[in-house]
C-alpha positions, 0 to 999 in steps of 0.5 A: 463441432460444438465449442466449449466455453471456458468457466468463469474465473474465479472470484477475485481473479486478482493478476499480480506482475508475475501471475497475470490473471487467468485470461479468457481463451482467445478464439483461435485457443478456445478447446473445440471439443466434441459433445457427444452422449456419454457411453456408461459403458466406456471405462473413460465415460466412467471416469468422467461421471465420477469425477468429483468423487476423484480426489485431487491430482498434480495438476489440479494441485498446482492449478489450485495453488497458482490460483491461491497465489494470486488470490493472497496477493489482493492486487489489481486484476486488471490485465496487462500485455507483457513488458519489453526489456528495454521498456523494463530497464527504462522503468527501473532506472526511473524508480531508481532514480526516485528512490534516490530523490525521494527523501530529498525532495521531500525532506529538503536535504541531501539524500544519504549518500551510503544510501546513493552508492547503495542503490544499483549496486552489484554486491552478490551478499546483501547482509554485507551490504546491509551491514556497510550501509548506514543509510535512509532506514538508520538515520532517519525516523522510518525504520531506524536501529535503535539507540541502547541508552533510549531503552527502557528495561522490559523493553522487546528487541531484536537482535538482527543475527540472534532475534527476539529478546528482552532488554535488561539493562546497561551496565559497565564493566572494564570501562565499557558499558555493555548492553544486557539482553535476555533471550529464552534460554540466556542472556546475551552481552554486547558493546553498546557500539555492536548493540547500536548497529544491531538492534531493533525495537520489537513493534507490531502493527497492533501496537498491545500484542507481544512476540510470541516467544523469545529467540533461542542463542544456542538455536539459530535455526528457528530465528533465521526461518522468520527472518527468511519468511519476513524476507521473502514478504519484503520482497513480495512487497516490493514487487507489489509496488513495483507492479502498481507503479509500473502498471500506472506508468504504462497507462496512456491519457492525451496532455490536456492542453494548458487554458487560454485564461489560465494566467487570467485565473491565476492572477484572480488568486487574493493572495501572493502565493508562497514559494512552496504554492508556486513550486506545487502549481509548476508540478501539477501543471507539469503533470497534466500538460506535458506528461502522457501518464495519469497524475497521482499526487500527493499536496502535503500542507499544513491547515490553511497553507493553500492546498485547495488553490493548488487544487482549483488551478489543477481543476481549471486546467482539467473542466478547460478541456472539456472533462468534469472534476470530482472533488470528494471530502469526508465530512459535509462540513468540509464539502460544503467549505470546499463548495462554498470556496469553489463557487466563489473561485470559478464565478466569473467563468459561467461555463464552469458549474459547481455543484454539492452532493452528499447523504444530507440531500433529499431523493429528488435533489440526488436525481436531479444532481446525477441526471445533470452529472450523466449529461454533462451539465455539471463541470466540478461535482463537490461531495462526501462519500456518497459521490462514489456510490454505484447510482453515479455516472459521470459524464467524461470524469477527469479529475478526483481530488480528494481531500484528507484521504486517511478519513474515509473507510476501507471500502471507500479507499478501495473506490478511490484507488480503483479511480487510479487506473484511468484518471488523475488523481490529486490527494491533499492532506497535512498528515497523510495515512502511512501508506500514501506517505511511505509510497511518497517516501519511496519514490513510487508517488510523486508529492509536493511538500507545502512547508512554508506558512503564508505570511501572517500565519504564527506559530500555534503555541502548545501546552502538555500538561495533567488536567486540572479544572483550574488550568482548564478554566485559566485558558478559557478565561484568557481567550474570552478577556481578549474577545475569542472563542474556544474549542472544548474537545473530548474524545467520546461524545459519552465525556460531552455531558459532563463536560459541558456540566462542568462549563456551566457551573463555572461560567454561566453566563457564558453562550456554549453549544455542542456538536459531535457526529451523533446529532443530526447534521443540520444541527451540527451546521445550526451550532457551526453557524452560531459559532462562526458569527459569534454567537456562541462563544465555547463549542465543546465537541468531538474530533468533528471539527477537525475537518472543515471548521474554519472560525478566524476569532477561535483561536484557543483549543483545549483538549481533555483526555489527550492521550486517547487521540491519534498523532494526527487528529492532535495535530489537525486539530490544532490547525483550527486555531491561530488561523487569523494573525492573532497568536493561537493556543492549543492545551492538551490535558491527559488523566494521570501521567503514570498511566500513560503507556510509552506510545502515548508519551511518544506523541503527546512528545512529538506534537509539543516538539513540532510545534512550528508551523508547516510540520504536517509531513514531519508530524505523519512521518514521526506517527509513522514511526510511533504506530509502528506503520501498523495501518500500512498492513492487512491481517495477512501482512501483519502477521508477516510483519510479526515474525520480524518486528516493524522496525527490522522488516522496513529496514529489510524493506528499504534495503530490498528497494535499493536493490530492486533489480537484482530480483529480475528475472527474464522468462524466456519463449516456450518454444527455446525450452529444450526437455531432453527426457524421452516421454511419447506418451501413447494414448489408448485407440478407446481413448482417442476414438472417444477423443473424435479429433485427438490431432487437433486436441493436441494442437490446441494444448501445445498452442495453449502451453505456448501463450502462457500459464493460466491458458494451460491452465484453462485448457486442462480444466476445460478438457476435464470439464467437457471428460471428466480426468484424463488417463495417465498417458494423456496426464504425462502428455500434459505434466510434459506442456506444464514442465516446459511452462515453468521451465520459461517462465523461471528462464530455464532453457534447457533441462537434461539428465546426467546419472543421477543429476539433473541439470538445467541451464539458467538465465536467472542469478545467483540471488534469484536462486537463494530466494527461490532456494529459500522458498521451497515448501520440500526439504527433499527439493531444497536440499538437492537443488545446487547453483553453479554459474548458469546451471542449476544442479538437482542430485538424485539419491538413484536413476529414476526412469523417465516418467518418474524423472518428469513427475519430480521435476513437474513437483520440483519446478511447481514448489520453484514457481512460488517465488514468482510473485516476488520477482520482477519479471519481464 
């Protein structure tokens, strides 16, 4: 008897927590079916040759739909075994336990103790709940209500009860100031206290586009239908990140053992290090010698605060062992800083080999550099993106280090996580992207936070003012009297030109050159190299130099048309003066104050404010805030994001992670699922002639709904591949395996009629319920489904006979199984 192999999944298979990916059938599961030469004149061989002509069933239904499920949810695909309930609990308590740690650790304060007492608690309403808390997403600048009195009339809001609207004004009335909104068919009147606890400001990840439509007062309805769908995509969410930690937590790598000449390499450091530099040292030595895990850290430090020794002592421990180091950067220019650092650091230890590699090489040299790396000649591999091309093979790779991570391209990023499944992971950077700073804040990445400058560090005075060629020209002039160098930066290499025009006239006598990312890298370096010896006195240039450009006597940056540029590149960027002892100047210059937009107030704002030196973390946080974590979301979530406004979805989002184990839901074994419905399906004798060996079939489909979902799923495909579609026996036969699948996977024990109610014992919660309630795409499924206890109840219009009872309960479970990528489930 020939075996049938099972299709390949797929494109994209990705597994989600709840979905695992669809397996491949294990030997003992794969379907043994018959090959035999199709009889045309068979009604179920006529069925079979025109199979694609049949429109699609239930089945083929639900499996599409499962399949689309894990497909949208774009995370990892690789499979995991599942988790044991005490291994779970152990999980859940860890994460939190981080949660609660996060911020403080991080921000160097108390957590918030509303938010403390929040965490783990059993309160059945979590509005209620999200109403007493006051906590980390009010008060801080991560999601936080709104201020009335900081509004600006226009302005888009939302009322966390009522929706979208348009702030109005604030006016007083009696002796109490009220505030004003105007919603799409009224205007709403609130205390300025009820209006503080209440409101949002209406951000979107795309910081131009505006709501789609105002909310109704007198039609609550509509409001609450996107407040429920941003719900349930905050639950998705964290689920997602429940799933990325947990899965990371359950990777397993020996301890590497700590060097011999680990004190003697440390001792070699020129410098006394900070408090913060020893604490990093301690954790990241903590991470790779005493825990069993991969590391995934996060070294948040300003510009010259001593990010890269942190770096090299976690390299030591790791090439000590016998593995290789990746150290990747997004600018050769700060490759080839980190290389020439590098080999400097590890040149008394001759085993240890540095090597560069990146775009700028000839052929030869890269084949030569890949051929070393693939046998191991090669002990720390220093480079730009071309390091992860799919030509690189390393030998034993043990560490990335990736510096300044919110550089480098979407598909790149995506490289660098795929890294994160079997190695340790060091991210260095003074502002890091939302995304790696919000898991930070959250608990679900472990970060050193370098705040404390080395000692001859001063602070880097800031000026935001209009631009005028004079006050241009002033600064310059100052810096050159005391014996400096400056930093001309624009924004597009298009304003460069004219720029440089403009310096020419005034100072002619002046040595100047250019550099941006158009010009031909080994010019870019020929310019570097005149400037850092003094050569050149005025570099004018794009955010190029933003990375990597280390020049001790340029200590005066002037930036023209500083509203154009990020919170993030102003502040790293004004890391590249000051960097000497001597007192550094940074002058950012915008067009015309009347046209700037809020946002770029906001940050122009935020980088005089923080101007203290050690404000990298702080300044990322505020550009969280003021982007709107917009780059924290793909389109998809996005559009979840715009139902609700940011604001109010990363409060939902906090308040669902304080809470994160009450959407838990323990799947219980096939075979303790008990469906009291008298079906015995009779398949006909042409069909089981057909079938050669219909025992044995039968068995493999029992076998195959016993192990999990996506076998049935495999199986029912295969059967219809090798058949074509099944007659309607054999259709109940399999809607019956279905049904007892979902029943254990959603913890239903047992399902039974009682007149015209069907009841279904449940281990799942009352919050569970209301979210699965809440999801059901059928208002027929929704509105008969009740919660009672441990029972959930479905009250039926009529008796409906048995096979009519299977098909509505196979439609209702189905519409019930598409809150499983928001649960956590073990």
């Amino acid at each position: 008897m020939a075996t049938l192999i099972p299709r390949a999944p797929p494109p994209n298979p990705h597994r989600h927590f709840l979905l695992h990916r669809p397996p491949t059938l294990s030997p003992q599961l794969r379907l043994r079916l018959p090959v035999r030469r199709l009889r045309l004149a068979s009604p179920v061989a006529a069925i079979a040759t025109v199979t694609a002509a049949v429109p699609p069933d239930d089945i083929s239904q639900l499996n599409n739909r499962l399949r689309a499920l894990v497909r949208r949810r774009g995370v990892s695909s690789a499979a995991t075994s599942p988790m044991d309930p005490a291994q779970a609990d152990a999980y859940l308590h860890m994460i939190r336990e981080q949660q609660r740690l996060g911020l403080r650790q991080l921000r160097r304060h108390a957590a918030e103790p509303e938010y403390e007492r929040d965490v783990g608690s059993n309160a059945e309403d979590e509005e209620e709940g999200a109403g007493r808390r006051k906590g980390m997403a009010a008060r801080s600048s991560l999601g936080h209500r709104v201020d009335p009195r900081e509004l600006e009339p226009g302005e888009y809001v939302v009322h966390k009860k009522v929706g979208v609207g348009k702030f109005v004004c604030i006016s007083g009335e009696d002796g109490e100031d009220y505030v004003f909104i105007q919603y799409a068919d009224a205007m709403a009147k609130l205390a300025v206290d009820q209006a503080a606890r209440m409101l949002y400001r209406y951000n979107l990840p795309h910081e131009k586009k505006r709501p789609r439509n105002l909310s109704k007062l007198n039609d609550p309805s509509t409001w609450e239908k996107r407040r429920l769908k941003g719900k349930l995509a905050v639950q998705k969410m964290v689920v997602n990140l429940m799933e990325l930690y947990l899965q990371r937590m359950r990777q397993r790598r020996p301890p590497y053992r700590k060097p011999e000449a680990m004190d003697q390499f440390a001792s070699e450091f020129p410098y006394e290090p900070t408090p913060d530099q020893n604490q990093a040292f301690i954790d990241i030595e903590n991470d790779l010698t005493e825990r069993e895990t991969p590391m995934d850290r996060l070294i948040c430090g300003d510009v010259g605060f001593g990010k890269t020794e942190v770096a090299m002592r976690a390299i030591f421990i790791v090439v000590s062992t016998g593995y290789q180091a990746m150290v990747l950067a997004p600018t050769v220019i700060l490759a080839n800083q980190h290389y020439d650092v590098m080999s400097e650091r590890f040149s008394n230890y001759p085993d240890i080999k540095v090597a560069i590699f990146s775009g700028a090489q000839s052929k030869d040299e890269k084949d030569e550099l890949i051929t070393k790396i693939t046998n191991g000649h090669l002990q720390i591999i220093v480079g730009t993106h071309a390091l992860l091309t799919e030509r690189m093979a390393y030998n034993n790779l043990g560490l990335l280090v990736v510096d300044e991570e919110q550089k480098f391209g979407v598909q790149q990023k995506e490289k660098i996580a795929s890294f994160k499944a079997s190695i340790d992971v060091l991210t260095l950077s003074a502002t890091p992207i939302p995304r790696t700073l919000y898991l930070a804040l959250t608990g679900f990445r472990d970060a050193s936070l370098m705040s404390t400058p080395p000692p001859e560090r001063v602070a880097v005075k800031t000026y935001v003012s209009a631009f005028s060629r004079e006050s241009a020209l002033s600064a310059i002039k100052l810096e050159l009297k005391r014996g400096g160098q400056v930093f001309y930066v624009v924004p597009r290499i298009k304003a460069i030109d004219d720029v440089l025009q403009f310096l020419k006239d005034s100072l002619p006598d002046v040595p100047m050159a250019i550099a941006h990312g158009k010009k031909v890298s080994k010019n870019i370096q020929l310019a570097m190299e005149k400037f850092s010896c003094g050569e050149i006195k005025i570099l004018v240039c794009t955010h190029i130099i933003e990375s990597g450009i280390d020049i001790p006597n340029a200590n005066t940056m002037i930036v023209q048309y500083a509203e154009l540029f990020g919170l993030a590149q102003l502040y790293q960027l004004r890391g590249r003066v000051g960097r000497s002892g001597r007192e550094g100047f940074t002058y950012l210059f915008y067009t015309d104050k009347s046209l700037l937009s809020r946002i770029a107030m906001d940050r122009l704002g935020a980088i005089e404010e923080h101007s203290d030196l050690g404000q990298g973390f702080h300044v990322a946080e505020k550009d969280m805030g003021i982007r709107g974590f917009g780059s924290m979301f793909g389109e998809q979530q996005s559009g979840d994001v715009a139902n609700v406004g940011i604001d109010l979805f990363f409060d939902m989002l906090f308040d669902s992670l304080s809470k994160v184990d009450h959407f838990r839901l323990k799947p219980i074994p096939y075979k303790d699922v008990q469906l009291d419905i008298n079906i015995s399906p009779h398949l006909s004798s042409e069909y089981i002639s057909y079938l050669e060996n219909p025992v044995e079939l039968l068995n493999e489909a029992a076998k195959a709904a016993e192990q999990d979902i996506w076998n049935l799923m495999q199986f029912t495909e295969d059967l219809r591949q090798q058949y074509g579609k099944e007659p309607r026996d054999m259709e109940l036969l399999l809607k019956k395996l279905y049904v007892r699948r979902m029943a254990a996977d959603l913890g239903i024990s047992r399902i039974y009629p009682s007149g015209k109610m069907i009841i279904m014992k449940t281990n799942m919660n009352r919050k569970v319920f209301r979210l699965m309630e809440e999801t059901m795409a059928s208002e027929t499924h929704r509105n008969s489904l009740s919660f009672t206890g441990k029972e959930i109840k479905a009250e039926l219009l009529v008796n409906l006979p048995d096979t009519l009872l299977l098909n509505w309960l196979f439609h209702c479970l189905a519409d019930c199984y598409a809150i499983m990528p928001a649960l956590v489930r073990y």
